[in-house]
N, C-alpha and C positions, 0 to 999 in steps of 0.2 A: 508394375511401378510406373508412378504417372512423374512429369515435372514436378508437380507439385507435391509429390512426395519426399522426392531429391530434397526437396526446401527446408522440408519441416525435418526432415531424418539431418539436415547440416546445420540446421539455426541450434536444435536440441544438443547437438554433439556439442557445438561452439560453446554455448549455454554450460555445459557438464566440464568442458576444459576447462574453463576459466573459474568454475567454481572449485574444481580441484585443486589449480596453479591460487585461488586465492587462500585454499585452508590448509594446503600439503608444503607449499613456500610462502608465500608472505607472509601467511598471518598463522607459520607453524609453530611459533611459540607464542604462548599468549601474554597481551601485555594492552595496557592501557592505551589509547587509540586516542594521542591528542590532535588538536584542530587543527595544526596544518598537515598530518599526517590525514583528515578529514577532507579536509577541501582540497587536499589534491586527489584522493581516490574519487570525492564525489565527480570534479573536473573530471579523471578518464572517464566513470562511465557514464556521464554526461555527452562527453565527447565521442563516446561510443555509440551511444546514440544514434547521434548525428549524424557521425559516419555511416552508421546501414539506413538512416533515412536518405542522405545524402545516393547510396547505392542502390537504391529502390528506385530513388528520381532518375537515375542514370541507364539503370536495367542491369546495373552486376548483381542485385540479390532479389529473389523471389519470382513469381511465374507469371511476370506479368509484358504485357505487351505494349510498343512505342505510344498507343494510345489511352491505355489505362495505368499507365505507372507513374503519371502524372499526377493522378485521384487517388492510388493509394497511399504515393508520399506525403500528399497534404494530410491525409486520414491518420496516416504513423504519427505524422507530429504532433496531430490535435490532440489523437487517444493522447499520445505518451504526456504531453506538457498537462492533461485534462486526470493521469492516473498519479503522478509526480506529486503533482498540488494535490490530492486526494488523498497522497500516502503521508503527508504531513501531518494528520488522524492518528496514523499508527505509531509515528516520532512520537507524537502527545505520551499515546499509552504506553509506547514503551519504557518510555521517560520514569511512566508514572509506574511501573512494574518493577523495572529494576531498584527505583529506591522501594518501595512497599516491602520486597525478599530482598533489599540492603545485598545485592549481588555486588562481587567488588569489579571496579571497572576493567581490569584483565581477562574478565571472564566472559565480558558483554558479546565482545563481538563471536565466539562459536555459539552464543547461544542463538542470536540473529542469524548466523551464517544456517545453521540447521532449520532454524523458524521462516528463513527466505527460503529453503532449499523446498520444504513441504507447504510453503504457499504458491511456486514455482508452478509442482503437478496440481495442486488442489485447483489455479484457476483454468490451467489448460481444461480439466474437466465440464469445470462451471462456466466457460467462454463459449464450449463445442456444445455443452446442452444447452444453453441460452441459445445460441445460432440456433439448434435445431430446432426448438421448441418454434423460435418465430417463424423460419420459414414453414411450419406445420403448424400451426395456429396460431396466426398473424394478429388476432386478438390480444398474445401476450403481449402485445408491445406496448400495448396502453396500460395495462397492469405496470411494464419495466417504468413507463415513464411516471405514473401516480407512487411508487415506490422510492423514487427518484427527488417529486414533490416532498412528497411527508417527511422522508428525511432530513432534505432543507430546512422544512421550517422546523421539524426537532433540534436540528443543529441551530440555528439562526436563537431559538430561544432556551437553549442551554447553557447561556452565559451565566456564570455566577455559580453551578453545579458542579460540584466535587464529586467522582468515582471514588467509593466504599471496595475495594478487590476483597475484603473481610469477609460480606454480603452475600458473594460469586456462591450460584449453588452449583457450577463444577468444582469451586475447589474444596466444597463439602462433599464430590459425590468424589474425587479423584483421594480426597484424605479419608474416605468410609471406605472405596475400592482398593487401594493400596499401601503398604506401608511406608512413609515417609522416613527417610534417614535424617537424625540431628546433627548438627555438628555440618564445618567447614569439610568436603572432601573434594575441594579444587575442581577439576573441570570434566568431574565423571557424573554421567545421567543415574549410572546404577552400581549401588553397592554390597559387598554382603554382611549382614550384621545379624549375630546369631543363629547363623544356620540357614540363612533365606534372604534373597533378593530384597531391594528396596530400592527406593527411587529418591534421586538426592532433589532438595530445594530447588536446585536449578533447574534439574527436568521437571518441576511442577514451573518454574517459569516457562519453561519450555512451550509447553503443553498452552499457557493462556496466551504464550503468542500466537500458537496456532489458530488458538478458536478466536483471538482478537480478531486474526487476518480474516476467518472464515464469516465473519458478523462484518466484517466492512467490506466484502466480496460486493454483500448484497447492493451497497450503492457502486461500488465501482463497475460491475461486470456490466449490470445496464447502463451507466455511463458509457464506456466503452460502445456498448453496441448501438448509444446514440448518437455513436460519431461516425460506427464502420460495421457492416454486415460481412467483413471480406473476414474470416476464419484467422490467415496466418496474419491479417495486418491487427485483428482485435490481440493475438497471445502475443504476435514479436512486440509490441508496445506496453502491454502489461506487464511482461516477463524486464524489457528493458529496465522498465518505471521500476517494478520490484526489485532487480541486481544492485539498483544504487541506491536502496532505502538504508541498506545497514552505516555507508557514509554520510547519508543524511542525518543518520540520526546524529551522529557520531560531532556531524558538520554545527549541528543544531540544536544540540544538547545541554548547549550553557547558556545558547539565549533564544530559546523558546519565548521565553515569559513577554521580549519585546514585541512579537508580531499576535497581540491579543485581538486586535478586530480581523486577523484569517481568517476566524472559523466563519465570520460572517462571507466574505469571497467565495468559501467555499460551498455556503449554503446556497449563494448566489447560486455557483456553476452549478449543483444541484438541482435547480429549482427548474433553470434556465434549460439544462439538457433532457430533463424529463418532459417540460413543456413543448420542446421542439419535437419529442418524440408522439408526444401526445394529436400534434398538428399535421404529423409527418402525410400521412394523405391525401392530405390537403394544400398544404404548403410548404415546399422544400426551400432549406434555407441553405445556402450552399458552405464547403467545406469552411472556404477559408474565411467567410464572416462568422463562422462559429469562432475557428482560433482566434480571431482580432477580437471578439465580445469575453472570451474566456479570458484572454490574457490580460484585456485591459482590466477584470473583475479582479484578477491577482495582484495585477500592482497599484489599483486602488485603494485595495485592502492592505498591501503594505506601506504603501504612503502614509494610507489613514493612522496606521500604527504610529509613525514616527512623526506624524505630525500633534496627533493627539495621545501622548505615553500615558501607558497604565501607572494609578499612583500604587505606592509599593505597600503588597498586602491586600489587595484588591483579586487579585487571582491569583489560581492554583494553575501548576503546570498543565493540569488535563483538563479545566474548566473551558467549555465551549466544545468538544466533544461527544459523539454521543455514545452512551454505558454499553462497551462491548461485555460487560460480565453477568449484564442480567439482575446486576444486584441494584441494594439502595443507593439513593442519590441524597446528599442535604447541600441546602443552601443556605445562601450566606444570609438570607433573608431572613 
């Protein structure tokens, strides 16, 4: 057992405490999640955040030394502020999922909590095969950044595009694979009806958070690794950004609809982090003008919002997003 094991074996455990103290007490009964009850959990783990980026810059967490813990804090902050804004994508769809299965809003948040909990390991996965792949053939990186590119510009011109979840041919292959139960049965995944298992509504929401999170991996995990090749600062930022997506959405739920020229910011940072990654042998751009270009792309974009408002009926919750289901798209065109 190295230091750097201690790290990841106490970041994990922390991780698993706080997602138990969130589903076993606070949020052991389930019950509709309103906005100040939102924007103060998003504040803690915001502020949580902060505090272990804060303790990375200090040297109380991680394996790092007086003269590289300097570089990995500015790294922590850039991922997390660069995966944060990123998961604003997945508010959209969630958004757009729970009215599509009309889930009632006491039920939202275990469904989140379970959909955070198996995106949690799914990018630990997808974070350590990405590292490996690059430092084993460095060529991918130009693939992670062109990947990065094309997403941009799919997102920058899907303005006006409504998500069809009808269309999704997982939930043609998940209602031909299993039987689906009817009817309201509160906040169980599985029931038995007739003599044999079934799968209620909600675990088939369940299930398109998962593959939503798993389809928007692809832009964030290269994001990520276009900010940090260091293993535990790529997941403890991810994993952070993902703990406080369920209060985001929560936080962000009633007024999405104002912040319509995002998605464009977010293309931006797409566009921008892939091109950086693209140049990277060439020219290195250092930590903290990436964070001052990403963040000023964030509040431009929400400026731009409130200076120029959507008129009403112009867009749909999830328009400027790109179709995590695979299915059809129409426009308003």
């Amino acid at each position: 057992m190295t230091p750097e094991n201690y790290w990841w074996i106490g970041f994990n455990s922390f991780v698993f405490v706080m997602l138990v103290l969130d589903l076993a007490v606070f949020h052991r009964k389930a019950h509709a999640v309103g906005m100040k009850e939102a924007l103060g959990w998003s504040a803690f783990w915001i502020s949580l955040a902060l505090i272990f980026n804060l303790g990375i810059f200090l040297g109380w967490f991680g394996p790092y030394t007086p003269d590289t813990r300097q570089k990995a804090a500015l790294e922590f902050l850039t991922g997390y502020v660069v995966e944060l804004s990123l998961s604003v994508d997945n508010v959209f769809v969630f958004a757009l999922l729970f009215n599509y299965f009309a889930v009632p809003p006491n039920y939202r948040h275990r469904v989140l909590f379970w959909g955070i909990l198996g995106a949690v390991v799914m990018r630990a996965g997808l974070i350590l095969a990405g590292i490996a792949l690059i430092e084993r053939f460095h060529w991918v990186i130009y693939i992670f950044g062109l990947i990065l590119i094309i997403s941009g510009i799919k997102m920058w011109m899907a303005k006006g595009q409504e998500i069809e979840p009808e269309n999704n041919p997982v939930l043609k292959l998940v209602r031909r694979l299993f039987p689906v139960a009817e009817g309201d049965h509160g906040q169980k995944f599985f029931v038995k009806q007739a003599g044999r298992w079934a799968i209620t509504p909600l675990f088939v929401v369940l299930i398109f958070i998962e593959w939503s999170d798993l389809v928007f991996a692809v832009d964030s995990i290269p994001a990520v690794l276009g900010v940090t090749k260091d293993p535990f600062i790529a997941y403890t930022s991810n994993v952070m950004a993902i703990l406080g997506l369920r209060a985001l959405y929560f936080a962000l739920a009633g007024v999405m609809e104002k912040f319509h020229h995002l998605h464009y910011g977010l293309s931006a940072i797409l566009v921008y982090v892939g091109t950086k990654m693209l140049i990277a042998d060439f020219f290195h751009v250092p930590t903290f003008l990436s964070l001052g270009i990403i963040v000023t792309i964030l509040v431009l974009s929400v400026v731009a919002s409130m200076i120029w408002p959507a008129k009403a009926g112009d867009i749909s919750p999830a328009a400027g997003v790109i179709d995590p289901f695979g299915g059809g798209k129409k426009s308003d065109d």
